[in-house]
C-alpha positions in Angstrom: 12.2 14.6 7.2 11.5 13.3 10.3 13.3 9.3 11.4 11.0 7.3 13.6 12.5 3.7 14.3 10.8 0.8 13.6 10.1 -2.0 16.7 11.0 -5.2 15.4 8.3 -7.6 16.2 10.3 -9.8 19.2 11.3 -6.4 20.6 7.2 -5.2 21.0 5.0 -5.8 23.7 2.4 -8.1 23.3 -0.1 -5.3 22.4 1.6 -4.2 19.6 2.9 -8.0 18.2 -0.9 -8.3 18.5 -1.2 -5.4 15.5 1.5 -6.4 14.1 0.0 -9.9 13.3 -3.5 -8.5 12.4 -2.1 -5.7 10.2 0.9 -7.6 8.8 -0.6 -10.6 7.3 1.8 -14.0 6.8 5.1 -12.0 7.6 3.4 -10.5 10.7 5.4 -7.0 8.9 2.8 -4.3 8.1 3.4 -1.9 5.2 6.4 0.6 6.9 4.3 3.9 6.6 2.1 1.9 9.2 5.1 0.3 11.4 6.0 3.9 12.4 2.9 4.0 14.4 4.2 1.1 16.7 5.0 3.3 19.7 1.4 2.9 20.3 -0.6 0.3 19.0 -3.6 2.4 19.6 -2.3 5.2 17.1 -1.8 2.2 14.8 -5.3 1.3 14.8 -6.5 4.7 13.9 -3.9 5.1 11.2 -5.2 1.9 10.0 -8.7 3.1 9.8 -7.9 6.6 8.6 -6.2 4.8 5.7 -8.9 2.7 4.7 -11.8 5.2 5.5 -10.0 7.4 3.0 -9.0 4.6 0.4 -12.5 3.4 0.7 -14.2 1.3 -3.0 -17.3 3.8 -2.3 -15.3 7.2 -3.6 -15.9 8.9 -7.0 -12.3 8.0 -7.7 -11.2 4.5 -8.5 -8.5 2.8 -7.0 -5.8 3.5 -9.0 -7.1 7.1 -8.8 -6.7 7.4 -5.6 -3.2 5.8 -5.3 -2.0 8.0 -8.6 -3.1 11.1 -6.4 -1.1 9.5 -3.2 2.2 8.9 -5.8 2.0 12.6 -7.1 1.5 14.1 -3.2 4.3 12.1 -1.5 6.5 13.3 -4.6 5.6 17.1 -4.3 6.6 16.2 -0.7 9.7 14.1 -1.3 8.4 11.3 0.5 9.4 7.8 -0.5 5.9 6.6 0.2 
């Protein structure tokens, strides 16, 4: 399994504390499996909009659908996610 480190917000440039802020809510801490992204804020946005182009209300599946199909897959995978 592969180890990216996570940039702590006072350690990112200002594009990325930017992100971090919009994708981060209150805490200004975005979910981790999006903080691994943070070596470019560009890549963050589009793993952002992957996520929620794919998680989108308008599916067949409900929400708790799709998130019981993301559980089973990251465990098959042995991914803490």
């Amino acid at each position: 399994m592969a180890f990216i480190d996570y940039i702590p917000f006072d350690d990112a440039s200002s594009e990325l504390q930017a992100a971090y802020t919009k994708y981060g809510g209150k805490d200004k801490t975005p979910a981790n499996i999006i903080r691994i992204s943070g070596v470019s804020p560009k890549a963050m946005d589009g793993h952002v909009t992957m996520y929620r182009a794919l998680m989108t209300p308008k599916s067949s599946l409900s929400r708790q659908q799709q998130e019981m199909i993301a559980v089973v897959v990251s465990a098959i995978n042995k991914c803490h996610y």
